[in-house]
Backbone as CSV, one residue per row, in Angstrom:
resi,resn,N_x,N_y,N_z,CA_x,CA_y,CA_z,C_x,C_y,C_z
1,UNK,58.392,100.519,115.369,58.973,100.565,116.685,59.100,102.023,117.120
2,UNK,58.583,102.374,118.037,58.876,103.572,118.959,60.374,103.969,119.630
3,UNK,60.705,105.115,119.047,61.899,105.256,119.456,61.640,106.845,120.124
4,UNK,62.305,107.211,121.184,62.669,108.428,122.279,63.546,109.264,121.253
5,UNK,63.220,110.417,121.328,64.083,111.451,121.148,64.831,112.350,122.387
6,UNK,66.184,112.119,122.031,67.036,112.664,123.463,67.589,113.807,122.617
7,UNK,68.513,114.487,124.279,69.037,115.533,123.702,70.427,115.374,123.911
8,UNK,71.644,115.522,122.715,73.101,115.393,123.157,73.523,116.398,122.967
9,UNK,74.203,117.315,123.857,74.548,118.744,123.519,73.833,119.252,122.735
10,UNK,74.311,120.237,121.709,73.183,120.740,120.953,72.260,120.291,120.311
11,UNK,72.057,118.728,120.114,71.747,117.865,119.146,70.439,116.877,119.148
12,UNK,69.591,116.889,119.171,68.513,115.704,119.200,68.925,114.469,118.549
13,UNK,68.745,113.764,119.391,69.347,112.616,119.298,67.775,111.439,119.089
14,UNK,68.227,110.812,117.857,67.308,109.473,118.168,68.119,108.011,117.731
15,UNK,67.932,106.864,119.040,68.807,105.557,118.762,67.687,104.774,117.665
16,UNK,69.014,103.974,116.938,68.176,103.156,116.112,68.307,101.701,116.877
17,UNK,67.042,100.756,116.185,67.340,99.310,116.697,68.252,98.377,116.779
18,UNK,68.692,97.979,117.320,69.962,96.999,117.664,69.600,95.710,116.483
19,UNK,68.337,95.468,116.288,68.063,94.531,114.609,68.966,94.638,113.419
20,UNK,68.194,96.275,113.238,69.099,97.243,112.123,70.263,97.483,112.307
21,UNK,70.606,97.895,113.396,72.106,98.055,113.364,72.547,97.171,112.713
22,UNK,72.608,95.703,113.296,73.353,94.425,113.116,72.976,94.166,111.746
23,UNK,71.802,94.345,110.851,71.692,93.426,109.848,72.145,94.351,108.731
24,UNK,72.767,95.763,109.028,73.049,97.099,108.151,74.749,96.618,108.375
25,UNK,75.393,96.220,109.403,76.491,96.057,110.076,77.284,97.274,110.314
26,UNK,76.301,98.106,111.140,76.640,99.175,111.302,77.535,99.394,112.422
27,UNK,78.472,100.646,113.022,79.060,100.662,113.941,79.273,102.289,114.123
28,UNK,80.070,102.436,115.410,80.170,104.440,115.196,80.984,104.636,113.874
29,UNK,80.360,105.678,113.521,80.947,106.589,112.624,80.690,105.328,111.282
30,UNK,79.585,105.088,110.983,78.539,104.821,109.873,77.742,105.646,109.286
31,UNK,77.841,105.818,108.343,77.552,106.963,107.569,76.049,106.733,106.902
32,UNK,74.836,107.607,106.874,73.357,107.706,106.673,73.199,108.766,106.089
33,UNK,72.373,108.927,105.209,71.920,110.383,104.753,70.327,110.169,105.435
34,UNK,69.842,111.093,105.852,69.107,111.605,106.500,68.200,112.589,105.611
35,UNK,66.298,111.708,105.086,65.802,113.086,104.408,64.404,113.128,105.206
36,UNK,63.688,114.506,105.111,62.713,114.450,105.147,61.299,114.504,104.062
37,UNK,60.649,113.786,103.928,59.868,113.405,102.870,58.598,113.869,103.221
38,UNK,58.177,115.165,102.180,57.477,116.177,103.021,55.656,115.531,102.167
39,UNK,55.407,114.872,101.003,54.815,114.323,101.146,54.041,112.740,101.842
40,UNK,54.910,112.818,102.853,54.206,111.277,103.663,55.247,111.959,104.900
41,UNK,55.324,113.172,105.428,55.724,113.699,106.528,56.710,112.315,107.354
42,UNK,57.684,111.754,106.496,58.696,110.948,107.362,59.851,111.259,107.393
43,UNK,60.436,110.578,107.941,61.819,110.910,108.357,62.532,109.354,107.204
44,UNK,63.783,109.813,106.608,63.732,108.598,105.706,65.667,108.399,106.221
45,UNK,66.018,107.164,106.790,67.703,106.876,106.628,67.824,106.487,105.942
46,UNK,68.728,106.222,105.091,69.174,106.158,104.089,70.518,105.507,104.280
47,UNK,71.004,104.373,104.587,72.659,104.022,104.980,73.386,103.983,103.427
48,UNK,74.761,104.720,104.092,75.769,104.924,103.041,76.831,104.089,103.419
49,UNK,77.085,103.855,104.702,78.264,102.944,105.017,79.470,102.726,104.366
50,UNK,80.916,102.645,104.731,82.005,102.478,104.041,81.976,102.400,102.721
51,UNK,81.059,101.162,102.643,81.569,99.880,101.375,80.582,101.381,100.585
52,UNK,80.041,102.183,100.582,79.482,103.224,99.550,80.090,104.460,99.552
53,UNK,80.745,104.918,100.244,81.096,106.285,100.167,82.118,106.322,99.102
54,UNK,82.004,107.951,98.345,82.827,107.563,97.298,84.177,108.578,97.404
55,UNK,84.957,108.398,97.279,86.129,109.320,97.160,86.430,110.411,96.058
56,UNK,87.043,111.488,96.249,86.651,112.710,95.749,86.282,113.386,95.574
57,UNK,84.980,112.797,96.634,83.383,114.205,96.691,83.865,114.883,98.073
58,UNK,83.377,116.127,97.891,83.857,116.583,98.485,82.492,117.082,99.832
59,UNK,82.951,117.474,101.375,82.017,116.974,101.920,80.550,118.099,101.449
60,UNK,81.097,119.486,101.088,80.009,120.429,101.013,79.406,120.119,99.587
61,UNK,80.325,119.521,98.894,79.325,118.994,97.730,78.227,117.537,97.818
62,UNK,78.855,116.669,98.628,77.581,115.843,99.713,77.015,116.733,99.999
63,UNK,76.921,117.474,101.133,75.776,118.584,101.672,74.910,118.875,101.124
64,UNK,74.931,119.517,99.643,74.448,120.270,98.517,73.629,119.283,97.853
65,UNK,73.746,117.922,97.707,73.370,117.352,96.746,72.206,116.396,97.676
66,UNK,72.793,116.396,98.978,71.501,116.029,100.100,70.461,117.017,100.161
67,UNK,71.086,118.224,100.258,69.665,119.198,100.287,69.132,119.204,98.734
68,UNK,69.207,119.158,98.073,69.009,118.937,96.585,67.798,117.822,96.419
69,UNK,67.997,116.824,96.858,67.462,115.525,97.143,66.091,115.918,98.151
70,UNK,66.592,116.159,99.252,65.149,116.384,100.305,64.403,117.428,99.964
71,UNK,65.057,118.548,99.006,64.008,119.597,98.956,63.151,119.041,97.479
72,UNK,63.737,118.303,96.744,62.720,117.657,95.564,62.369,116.522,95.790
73,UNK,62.271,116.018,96.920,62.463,114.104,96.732,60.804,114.048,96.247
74,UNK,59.878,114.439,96.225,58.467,114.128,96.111,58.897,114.330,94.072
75,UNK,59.203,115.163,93.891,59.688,115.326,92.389,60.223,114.179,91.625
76,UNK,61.678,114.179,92.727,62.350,112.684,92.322,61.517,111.704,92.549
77,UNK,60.654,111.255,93.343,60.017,110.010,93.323,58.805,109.946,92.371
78,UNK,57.884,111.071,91.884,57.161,110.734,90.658,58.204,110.001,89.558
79,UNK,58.993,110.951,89.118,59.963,110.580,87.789,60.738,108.757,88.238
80,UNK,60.745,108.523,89.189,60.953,106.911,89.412,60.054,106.131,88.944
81,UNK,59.513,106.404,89.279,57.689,105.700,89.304,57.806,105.093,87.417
């Protein structure tokens, strides 16, 4: 599905499908990690939603461990395999 990229204040904005929303049971302030997957040049969401977030992490150590993730994910995904 083709989706528009807008602009919200400083921010590029892209909506997701009203399908996904509903079958993720998503709502504002639903939480996604967001990577880019530089071998197959995509954009990857990732939903974290309530029922996953974990308590005690702290948010710059999320941060850290997202960039951690997108800058090896081609790494991490051989070693899955």
């Amino acid at each position: 599905m083709q989706r528009k990229i807008f602009k919200t204040g400083n921010s590029l904005v892209v909506s997701l499908p009203k399908d996904a929303i509903e079958e993720l049971h998503m709502t504002e302030g639903f939480v996604v990690n967001v990577y880019f997957d530089r071998v197959t040049s995509k954009l990857i969401i990732d939903p974290i939603g309530p029922e996953r977030e974990v308590e005690g992490i702290s948010e710059e150590f999320a941060k850290q461990v997202s960039e951690f993730i997108e800058e090896y994910r081609p790494a991490l995904d051989e070693l899955a395999k």
